[in-house]
C-alpha positions in Angstrom: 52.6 54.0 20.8 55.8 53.8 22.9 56.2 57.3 23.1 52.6 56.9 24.6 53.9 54.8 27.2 56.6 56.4 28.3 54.4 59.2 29.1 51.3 56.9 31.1 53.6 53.9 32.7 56.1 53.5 35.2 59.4 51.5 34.0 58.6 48.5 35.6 55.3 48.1 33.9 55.8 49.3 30.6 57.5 46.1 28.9 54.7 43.8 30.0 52.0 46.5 28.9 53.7 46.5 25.5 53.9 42.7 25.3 50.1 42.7 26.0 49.4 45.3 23.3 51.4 43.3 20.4 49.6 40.4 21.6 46.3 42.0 21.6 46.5 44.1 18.6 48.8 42.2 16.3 46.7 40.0 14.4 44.0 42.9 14.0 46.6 44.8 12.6 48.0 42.3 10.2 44.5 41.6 9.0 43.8 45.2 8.3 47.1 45.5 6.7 45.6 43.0 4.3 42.7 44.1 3.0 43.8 47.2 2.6 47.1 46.0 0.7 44.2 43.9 -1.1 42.0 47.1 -1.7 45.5 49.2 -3.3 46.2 46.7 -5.9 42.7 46.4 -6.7 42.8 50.2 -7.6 45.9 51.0 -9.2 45.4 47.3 -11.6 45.1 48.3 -15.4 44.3 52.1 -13.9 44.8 54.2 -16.9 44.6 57.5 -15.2 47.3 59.9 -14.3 49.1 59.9 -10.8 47.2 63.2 -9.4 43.9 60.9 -10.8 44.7 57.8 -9.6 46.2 59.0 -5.8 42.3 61.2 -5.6 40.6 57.9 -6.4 43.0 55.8 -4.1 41.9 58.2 -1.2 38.4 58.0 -1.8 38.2 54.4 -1.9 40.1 53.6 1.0 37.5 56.3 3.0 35.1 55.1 1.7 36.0 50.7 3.1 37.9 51.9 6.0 35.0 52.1 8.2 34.0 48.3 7.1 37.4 47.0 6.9 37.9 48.2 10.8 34.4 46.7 11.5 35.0 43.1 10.2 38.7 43.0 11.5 37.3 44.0 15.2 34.3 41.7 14.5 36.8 38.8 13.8 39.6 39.5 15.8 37.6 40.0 19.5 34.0 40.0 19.2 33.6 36.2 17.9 33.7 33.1 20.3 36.3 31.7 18.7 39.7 30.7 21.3 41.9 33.3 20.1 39.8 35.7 19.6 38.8 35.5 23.1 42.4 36.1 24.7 42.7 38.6 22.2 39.5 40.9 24.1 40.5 39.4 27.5 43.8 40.4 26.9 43.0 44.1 25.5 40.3 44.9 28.4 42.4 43.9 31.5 44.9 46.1 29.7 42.3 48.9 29.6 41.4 48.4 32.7 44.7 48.5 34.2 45.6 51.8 32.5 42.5 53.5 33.6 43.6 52.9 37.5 47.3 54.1 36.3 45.5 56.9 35.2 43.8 57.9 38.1 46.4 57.0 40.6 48.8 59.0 38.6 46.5 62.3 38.5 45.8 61.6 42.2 49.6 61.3 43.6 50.1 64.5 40.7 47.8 66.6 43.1 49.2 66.2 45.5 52.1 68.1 45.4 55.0 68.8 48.3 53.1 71.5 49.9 50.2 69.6 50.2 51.8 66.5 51.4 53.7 68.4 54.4 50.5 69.1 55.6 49.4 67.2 58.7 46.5 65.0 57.8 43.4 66.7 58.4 39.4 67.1 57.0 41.1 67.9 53.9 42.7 64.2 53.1 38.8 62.7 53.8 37.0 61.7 50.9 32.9 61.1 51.0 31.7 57.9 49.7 30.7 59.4 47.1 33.9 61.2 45.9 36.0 57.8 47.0 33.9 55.9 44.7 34.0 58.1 41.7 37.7 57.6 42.2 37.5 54.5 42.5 35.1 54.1 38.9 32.8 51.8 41.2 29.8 52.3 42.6 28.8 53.8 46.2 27.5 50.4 47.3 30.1 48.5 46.3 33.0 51.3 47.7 30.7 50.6 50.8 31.5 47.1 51.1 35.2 47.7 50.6 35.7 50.5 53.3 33.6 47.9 55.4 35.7 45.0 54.7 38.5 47.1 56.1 40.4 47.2 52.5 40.5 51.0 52.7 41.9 50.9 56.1 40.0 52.3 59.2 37.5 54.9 58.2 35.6 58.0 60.1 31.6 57.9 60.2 29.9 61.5 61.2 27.7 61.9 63.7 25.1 61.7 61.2 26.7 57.9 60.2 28.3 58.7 57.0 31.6 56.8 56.3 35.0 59.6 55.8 37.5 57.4 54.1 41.0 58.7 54.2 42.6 60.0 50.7 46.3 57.6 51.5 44.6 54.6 52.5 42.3 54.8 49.3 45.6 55.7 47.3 47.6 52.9 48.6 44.4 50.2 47.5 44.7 52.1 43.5 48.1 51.2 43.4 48.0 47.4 44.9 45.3 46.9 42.4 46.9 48.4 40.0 49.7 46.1 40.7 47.3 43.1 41.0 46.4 44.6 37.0 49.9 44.1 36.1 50.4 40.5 37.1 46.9 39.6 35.7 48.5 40.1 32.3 51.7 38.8 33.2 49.3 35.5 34.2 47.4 35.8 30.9 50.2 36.1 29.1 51.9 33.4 30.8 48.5 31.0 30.2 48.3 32.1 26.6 51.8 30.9 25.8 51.3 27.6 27.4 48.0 27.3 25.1 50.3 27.4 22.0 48.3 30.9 20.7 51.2 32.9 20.8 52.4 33.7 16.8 56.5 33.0 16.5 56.8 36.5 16.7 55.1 37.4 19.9 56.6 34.0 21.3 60.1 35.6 20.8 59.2 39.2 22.8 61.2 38.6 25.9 59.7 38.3 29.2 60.4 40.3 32.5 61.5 37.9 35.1 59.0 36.8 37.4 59.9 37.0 41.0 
């Protein structure tokens, strides 16, 4: 999983993505742990059969409760409507969410490489409406709204009035909201500690210095 991150995060954002994904996935994990430990000992009690036996029927049991131990532990740990189970999901989608706009603003600013960026700005850095919003993951009406709000910066309409929004300016909103992303979870984070849900051992992950 670190290695993983490495790969997909900036430095700066990669120890508060990590606290979020200990927080998010710890309890699932130690559940699962459980049953399975649970399930092993159940096996191999008063088993009279020989290793090469006993490993073969090991393997087929835990294939065959894997699927329904995953299911009750992602049932329990953040589909029901209990508290923790609740910062648990909102914890795991806002991280989800702020990975997908690393990912596209990292294949975006990957495109464009040196060459590309020495050019002067031209047709070429335009973006329909309909390209802006698929890279955007939202939906024509609403990337409407935002390039009218001005939060794309100043955009182009054809004679035909159909909006050109400039490639930077629709670069520079993916990474302030992916930095908007970041702090969410430093803020849930935050909240979740000072609602006492935090285990001892997610309590003692340091934090990064807020500024």
């Amino acid at each position: 999983m670190t290695t993983l991150t490495h790969a997909a995060l900036p430095p700066p954002l990669e120890r508060q993505f990590l606290e979020g994904i200990h927080f998010a996935l710890d309890e699932f994990a130690k559940g699962l742990v459980a049953k399975l430990t649970q399930l092993v000992s159940e096996q191999l009690t008063g088993t009279k059969q020989s290793s090469t036996q006993s490993r073969q029927a090991l393997e087929n049991a835990v294939a065959a409760e894997m699927p329904a131990m995953l299911e009750q532990e992602f049932m329990s740990r953040f589909l029901s409507n209990e508290t923790s189970a609740r910062q648990h999901r909102a914890v795991l989608v806002h991280l989800l969410s702020a990975a997908e706009v690393q990912a596209v603003v990292g294949a975006d600013l990957v495109a464009m490489s040196p060459a590309k960026a020495a050019k002067p700005p031209g047709v070429e850095e335009e973006l329909t409406s309909e390209a802006a919003a698929k890279l955007l993951h939202v939906s024509r009406t609403h990337l409407n709204s935002l390039a009218d709000s001005g939060a794309l910066g100043p955009i182009r309409r054809t004679e035909g009035g159909h909006r050109r929004i400039m490639r930077p300016h629709l670069l520079d909103y993916l990474a302030e909201s992916q930095r908007r992303q970041a702090e969410g979870v430093e803020d849930m984070m935050a909240a979740t500690e000072k609602l006492g849900l935090y285990d001892d051992e997610a309590a003692s992950v340091p934090k990064r210095p807020r500024r």
